[in-house]
Structure formats: structure tokens, C-alpha cells
N, C-alpha and C positions, 0 to 999 in steps of 0.2 A: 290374122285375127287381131282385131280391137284389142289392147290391153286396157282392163279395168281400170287405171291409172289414168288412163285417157290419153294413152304414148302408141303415134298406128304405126309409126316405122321408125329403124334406125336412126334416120336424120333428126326426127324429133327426141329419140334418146339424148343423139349426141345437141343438142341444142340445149337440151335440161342440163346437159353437166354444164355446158359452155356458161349456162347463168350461174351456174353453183359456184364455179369458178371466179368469175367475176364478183361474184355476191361476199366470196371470200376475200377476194384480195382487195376487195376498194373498200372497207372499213375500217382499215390500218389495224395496230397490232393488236388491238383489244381484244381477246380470246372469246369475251361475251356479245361484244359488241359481231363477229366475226359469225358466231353459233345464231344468235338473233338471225342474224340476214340471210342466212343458208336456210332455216328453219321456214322465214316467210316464202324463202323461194319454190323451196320442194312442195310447201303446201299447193299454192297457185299452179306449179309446174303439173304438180299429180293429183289433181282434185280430191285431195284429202282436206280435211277440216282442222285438223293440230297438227302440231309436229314438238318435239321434246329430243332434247339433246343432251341426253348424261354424259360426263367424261369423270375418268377415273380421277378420282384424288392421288393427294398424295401419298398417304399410307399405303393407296394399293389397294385397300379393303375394302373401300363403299363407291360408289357413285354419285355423284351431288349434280344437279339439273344448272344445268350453264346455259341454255337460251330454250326460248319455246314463243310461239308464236300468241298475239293476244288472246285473251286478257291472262292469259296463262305466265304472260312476261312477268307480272313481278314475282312470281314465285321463287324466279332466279335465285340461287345459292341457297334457297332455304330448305328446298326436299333434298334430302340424303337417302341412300339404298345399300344397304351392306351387300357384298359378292353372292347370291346364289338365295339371293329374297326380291321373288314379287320375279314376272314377268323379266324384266330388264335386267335384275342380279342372276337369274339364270342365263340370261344369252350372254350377257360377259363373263361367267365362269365356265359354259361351254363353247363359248365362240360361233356359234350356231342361231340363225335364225330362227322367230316364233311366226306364226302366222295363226290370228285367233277371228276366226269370221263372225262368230255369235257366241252367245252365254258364255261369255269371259270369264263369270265366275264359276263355272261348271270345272274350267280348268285349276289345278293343284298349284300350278305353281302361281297365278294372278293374285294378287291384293290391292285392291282397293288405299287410293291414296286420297283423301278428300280432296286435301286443296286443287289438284288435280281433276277433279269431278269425272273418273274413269268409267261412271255406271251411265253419262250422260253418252258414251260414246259405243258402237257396236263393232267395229272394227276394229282392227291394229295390224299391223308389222311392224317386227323388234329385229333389228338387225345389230353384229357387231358393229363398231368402227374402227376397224385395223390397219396399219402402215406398215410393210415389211419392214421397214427399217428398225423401228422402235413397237410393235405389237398393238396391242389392245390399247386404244385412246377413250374408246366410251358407247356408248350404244345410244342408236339413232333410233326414233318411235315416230311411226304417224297413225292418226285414229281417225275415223269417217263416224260420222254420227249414224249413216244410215248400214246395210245392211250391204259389204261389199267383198267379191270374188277374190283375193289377189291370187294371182298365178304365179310360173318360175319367174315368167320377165319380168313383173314389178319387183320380184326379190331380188333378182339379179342387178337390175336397176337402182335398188336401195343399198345393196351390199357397195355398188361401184359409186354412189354420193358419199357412202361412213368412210369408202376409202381416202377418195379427195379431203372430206371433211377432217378424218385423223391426223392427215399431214399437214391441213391449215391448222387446226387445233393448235396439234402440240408443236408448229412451230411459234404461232403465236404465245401458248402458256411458255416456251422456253424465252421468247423476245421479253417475257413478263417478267420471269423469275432472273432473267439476268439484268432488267430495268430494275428492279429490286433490290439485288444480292450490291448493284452499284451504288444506290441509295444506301443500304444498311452499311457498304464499305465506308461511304462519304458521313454517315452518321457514329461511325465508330471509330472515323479518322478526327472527327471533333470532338467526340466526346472522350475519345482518348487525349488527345492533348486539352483536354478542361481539366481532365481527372490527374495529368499527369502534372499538372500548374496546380491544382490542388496540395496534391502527396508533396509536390513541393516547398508549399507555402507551409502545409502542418510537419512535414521535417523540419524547415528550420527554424519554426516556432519551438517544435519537440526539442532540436537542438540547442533551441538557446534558454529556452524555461525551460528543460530538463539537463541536458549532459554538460549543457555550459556552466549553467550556475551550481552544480555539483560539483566541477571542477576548481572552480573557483573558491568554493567552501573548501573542498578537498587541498587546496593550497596555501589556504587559510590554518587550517586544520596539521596541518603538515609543520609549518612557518611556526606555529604556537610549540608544536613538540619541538623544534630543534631550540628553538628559546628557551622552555623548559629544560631540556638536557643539559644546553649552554650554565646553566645558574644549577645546575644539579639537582631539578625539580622533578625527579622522578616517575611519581604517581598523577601528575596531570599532566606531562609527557604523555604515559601510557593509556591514561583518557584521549586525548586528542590523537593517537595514534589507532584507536579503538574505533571511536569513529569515523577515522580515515579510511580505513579499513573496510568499512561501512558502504561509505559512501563509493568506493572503489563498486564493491559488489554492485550497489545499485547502478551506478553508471555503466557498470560494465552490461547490465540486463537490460535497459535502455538505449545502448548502443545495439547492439543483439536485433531487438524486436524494431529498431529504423530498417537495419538489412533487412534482417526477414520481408518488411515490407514492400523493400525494392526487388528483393529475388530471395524467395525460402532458401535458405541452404542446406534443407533437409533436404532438397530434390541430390544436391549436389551430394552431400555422406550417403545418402541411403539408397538413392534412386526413385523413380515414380513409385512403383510399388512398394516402397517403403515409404514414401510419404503421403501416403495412402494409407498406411497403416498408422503411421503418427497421427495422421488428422483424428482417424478413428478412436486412436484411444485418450483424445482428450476431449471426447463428449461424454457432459457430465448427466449421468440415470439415461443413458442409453448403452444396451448394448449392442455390440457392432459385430459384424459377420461378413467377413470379407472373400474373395475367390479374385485374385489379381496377378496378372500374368505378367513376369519379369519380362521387360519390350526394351530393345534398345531404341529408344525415336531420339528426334531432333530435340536439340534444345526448348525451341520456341511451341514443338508439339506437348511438351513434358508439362511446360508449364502452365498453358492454357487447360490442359488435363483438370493439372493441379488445382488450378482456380477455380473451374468448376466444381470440382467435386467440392472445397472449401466452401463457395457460396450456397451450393445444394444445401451441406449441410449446417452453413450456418441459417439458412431456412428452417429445417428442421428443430436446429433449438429454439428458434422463436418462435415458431410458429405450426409444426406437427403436433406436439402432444405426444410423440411416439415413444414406446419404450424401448425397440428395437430398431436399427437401421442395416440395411445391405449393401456393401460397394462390391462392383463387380467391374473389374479389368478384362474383356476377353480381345481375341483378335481372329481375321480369318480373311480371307483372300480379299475381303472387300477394303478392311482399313480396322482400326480399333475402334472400340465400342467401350463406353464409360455408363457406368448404371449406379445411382444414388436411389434405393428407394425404402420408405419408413411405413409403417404400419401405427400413422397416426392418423389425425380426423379429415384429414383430404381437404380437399375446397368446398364451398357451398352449394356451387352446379356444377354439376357434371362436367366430367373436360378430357376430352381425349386429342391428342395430335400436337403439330409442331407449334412452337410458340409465336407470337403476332407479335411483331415490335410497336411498343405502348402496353402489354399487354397489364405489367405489373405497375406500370407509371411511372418506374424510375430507370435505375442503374443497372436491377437485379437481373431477372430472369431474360429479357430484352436486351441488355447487354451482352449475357452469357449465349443468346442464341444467335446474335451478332460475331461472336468470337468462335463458335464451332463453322460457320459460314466462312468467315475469313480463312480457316484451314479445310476448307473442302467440305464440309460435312454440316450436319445436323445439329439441333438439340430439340428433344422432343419430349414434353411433359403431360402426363396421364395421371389424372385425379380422379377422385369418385367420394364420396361424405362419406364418412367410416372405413375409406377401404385401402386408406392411405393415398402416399404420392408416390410417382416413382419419374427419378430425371433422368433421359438417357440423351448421351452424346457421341454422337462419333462423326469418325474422320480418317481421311485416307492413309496407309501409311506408305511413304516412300522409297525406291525402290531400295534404295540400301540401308534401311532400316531390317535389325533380324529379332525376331522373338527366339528368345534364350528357353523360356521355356510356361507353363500354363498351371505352377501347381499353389493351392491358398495359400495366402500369404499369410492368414489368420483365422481366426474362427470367432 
């Protein structure tokens, strides 16, 4: 029997992947550029009219449209679908094919996407697009405008293009994300040595208009008392020793705040979850609520912790509004997880997911998500207008790293 697809036997099955294949692999690594070409082939291949190609994001939770065949292409990256809404959010929560021949919207689960023009078309099958290796990549759609049969074979037929397709996919989005992750290393290897010629140049400015010329007062200061003493001048001896004294304190708090700024030495007395709890309680009209897990990590993981969670919340004083803030240490088979978040006025548009380098224009937030990348992991920031921020970072821990133990470090 004729398949509706317009596929009469095997060899033409196997001919359709042979171009899928092809269609994948000869438009190099670009994951859209990749999704585009499979999209125009399967249409031509099975005389269907569109084709659309969701692939999971990152978070896992929604589906964003990665290629689709004209005029449908620019839509690209713009439609988004949360897991288990509309048509496509259900065949990627259940892994199972839809097959909808007429009155689309007669169906419970279908919603209408305009940009998409879904009411111009009568047809559809929605299939996974699965890879044993790594699961669910995204879900494959094609629509016929006219009024058409599909059977097992074009299902089976569309289930075996999403498998090929998931494995071009996400190997291309992984050739992407490590084209990236090299970029973000090579940009946080310069911007680290700018920042670290900087701290440079303002220590030993701070060093020499600060702890220098204090010292040198202080020797002054000192010179005049033993003069005094010398001639048996007592009471401006003990002025000049007064403020010697003085100036000791200050230099010594000046010296202090260079280290810290080379390396907190609260990580060192106290440990991360103790300076976790110092950061917190030197936020001024907030208060702080902590749950931080005693972690033995590395050096270099402790402090990148630390930093973040310091530029989180030095976010928070400028620029929250919050009266309360949460840090939250936890760990668990996957790696540690660092959570900063404030119940103050959020951002102006809505913002959920990981951070885009350039995002804030400078150092901040773009840097910080450059620096959880460098130890394996994440930084991920969700806003909403009134409903606060919350910064979460994590990263893997190493094998012989041991959590001590998981109880608040604070309240």
C-alpha cells in the first residue's frame, strides 16, 4: 500500500533518511543552520507543507523552535513551549507520538500559536526526537494544509528522521556549547589578567597614598616623641605617641582590606560557610536567612563560591530594594549549588534562565557566569518585577571533596 507520505517502498524510506543524513551533515556545526535543512528536506521527501523543529532548551522545561521550513524560518528562537502545553509540550512529556487528521482544535491538548498560523493547516504529526544515548533532544512536527491519512509507516518513518535528527542536533548544540564555553574561557582569561593589572595598579596606589604615607607620618610621629622624651617634654611626647597609635590602627585596617582583597581570609578562619555567614551579616536594613552546608572543596572552588555570592549580594544593595535576602549552600550527587536570592523589585522584563555574556554590559553578572563555567558548572538568574531575584550557581564537586555535614549555618 501507498503511504500517504508519498514513501511505496522501503528503498524510498531508506533514500529519505539517506537525504536527512546528508542534509545534516553538510551544513556544518550550526545546530540551526543543521534543523533548517532536515526541516526543508522531510517536507519535499513526504509531501507535507511545514515542518517545525523544537529542541529542548536548557533548563529542560520548555521547547524553543530551532529551524522550520519558509516563511516560517524567522520565527526561529522566538516561539518557546513550556513541557506538557500545546500539542508538542505533550509529546515531549510523554515521549509518544500525536497524530491529529482534522479539527485540531476539537483536541484538549492543541493551542494555537499565531506566528505559526496553526488554524491555516489541517494536518499534523508530532513525534519525539530521541537518542539512546543522551534522551529526549526535541520534537519533530510536519502539517499538510489539506486533509491527510497518516498511518503506522509515516509515524514510524517520522519517529526514525527525530532519531537521526536528535543525534545531529545535540551533537551540533554540544560542538556549540563547547565553541562557547572556549570563547567565554579565552574572554575571562583577558579579562582576568586586565582586572588583575588593575587590583594592581589600585594596590599600589592604595599602598603608597595609603599605608605608605601613614607610615611615614607614623615615623614622624614616633621621631618627635622620642625628641620630646630626649628634652623631658612629656605631654607632647604623649600627643605624638597618641597619635601614633592612631595611625598604627588605621594602617593596620588598610593593610587588612588589600588582603582581603587578594584573598578573603575569612574563607581561611572560618571556612565557606562561615563566610557566607560574614558576608550576610554585614548587609545593612537586610535581613539574611541562611541554610549552608559545611563542604570541604578545593581551594579555588571555595573562593569562586565566595565571590559570587559577594557580587550577588553586592547587587542586592544597589540595586534590589529588598528587605530580606536568602543564601543557600546545598550539595548532592550532582555537585554544589549556591543560591543568592532577595524579595526585592526584580528587573523590568521578565527573565528567567542562564545568563548571556554581555548580558549586564560589564564585569558583573557575565563575568560571574563565566567563572561558574570555568569550574564546570552554571550560573543561572531568574527575575520577575515585584517578585524579586534569585542567583543560582553551581558546580561539580570533586571526588575527594566530603561534605561534613547540611545543618543552617544561620537564620
Amino acid at each position: 500500500m501507498i503511504s500517504s507520505l508519498g514513501l511505496a517502498d522501503p528503498e524510498r524510506e531508506n533514500a529519505v533518511l539517506l537525504a536527512i543524513i546528508e542534509a545534516a551533515t553538510s551544513t556544518g556545526p550550526d545546530p540551526e543552520a543543521r534543523a533548517a535543512a532536515v526541516a526543508q528536506v522531510i517536507t519535499t521527501a513526504t509531501a507535507t507543507d511545514v515542518c517545525f523543529v523544537h529542541v529542548l532548551d536548557d533548563s529542560e522545561r520548555a521547547l524553543t523552535l530551532l529551524g522550520a521550513t519558509p516563511p516560517f524560518d524567522a520565527e526561529v528562537g522566538s516561539v518557546h513551549l513550556p513541557l506538557g502545553r500545546g500539542v508538542s509540550g505533550w509529546v515531549a512529556s510523554h515521549l509518544e507520538p500525536v497524530v491529529i487528521v482534522e479539527d485540531k482544535e476539537s483536541d484538549p491538548r492543541y493551542i494555537p500559536i499565531p506566528s505559526l498560523r496553526g488554524r491555516d493547516y489541517t494536518s499534523m504529526v508530532s513525534v519525539p526526537m530521541i537518542s539512546a544515548p543522551w534522551g529526549l533532544t526535541g520534537v519533530l512536527n510536519v502539517h499538510t494544509r489539506d486533509r491527510h491519512e497518516f498511518d503506522d509507516r509515516d509515524v514510524r518513518l517520522l519517529l526514525a528522521i527525530g532519531r537521526l535528527l536528535a543525534g545531529s542536533v545535540h551533537q551540533a548544540r554540544m560542538h556549540r556549547r563547547l565553541a562557547l564555553r572556549e570563547r567565554a574561557h579565552e574572554r575571562f582569561a583577558e579579562r582576568t589578567v586586565a582586572a588583575q593589572e588593575t587590583e594592581r595598579r589600585q594596590l599600589a596606589r592604595d599602598i603608597h597614598d595609603g599605608i605608605s604615607q601613614r607610615l611615614v607620618s607614623l615615623s614622624f610621629h614616633l621621631d618627635a616623641a622620642l625628641t620630646h622624651l630626649e628634652r623631658g617634654d612629656h605631654e607632647p611626647a604623649r600627643t605624638d605617641i597618641g597619635t601614633a597609635c592612631g595611625l598604627v590602627d588605621t594602617t593596620l585596617g588598610e593593610a587588612r582590606a588589600a588582603i582581603g582583597a587578594l584573598r578573603p581570609p575569612v574563607i581561611d578562619d572560618l571556612g565557606l560557610a562561615g563566610a557566607l555567614a560574614a558576608l550576610a551579616s554585614d548587609l545593612p536594613g537586610v535581613a539574611p536567612s541562611l541554610h549552608v552546608a559545611d563542604v570541604d572543596l578545593p581551594d579555588h572552588l571555595e573562593i569562586a563560591l565566595y565571590r559570587i555570592a559577594q557580587e550577588a549580594l553586592q547587587n542586592v544593595i544597589k540595586h534590589a530594594d529588598a528587605t530580606r535576602v536568602s543564601i543557600r549552600l546545598d550539595t548532592d550527587p550532582a555537585g554544589v549549588r549556591l543560591e543568592v536570592t532577595d524579595d526585592g523589585v526584580g528587573t523590568d522584563a521578565p527573565r528567567e534562565g542562564p545568563v548571556a555574556t554581555g548580558d549586564d554590559g560589564g564585569f558583573g553578572l557575565a563575568s560571574l557566569r563565566e567563572r561558574a563555567e570555568l569550574l564546570g558548572g552554571t550560573l543561572t538568574v531568574t527575575s520577575r518585577p515585584g517578585e524579586g531575584t534569585t542567583v543560582a550557581a553551581t558546580a561539580p564537586i570533586p571526588d575527594d571533596a566530603a561534605v561534613v555535614g547540611g545543618a543552617p549555618a544561620g537564620t
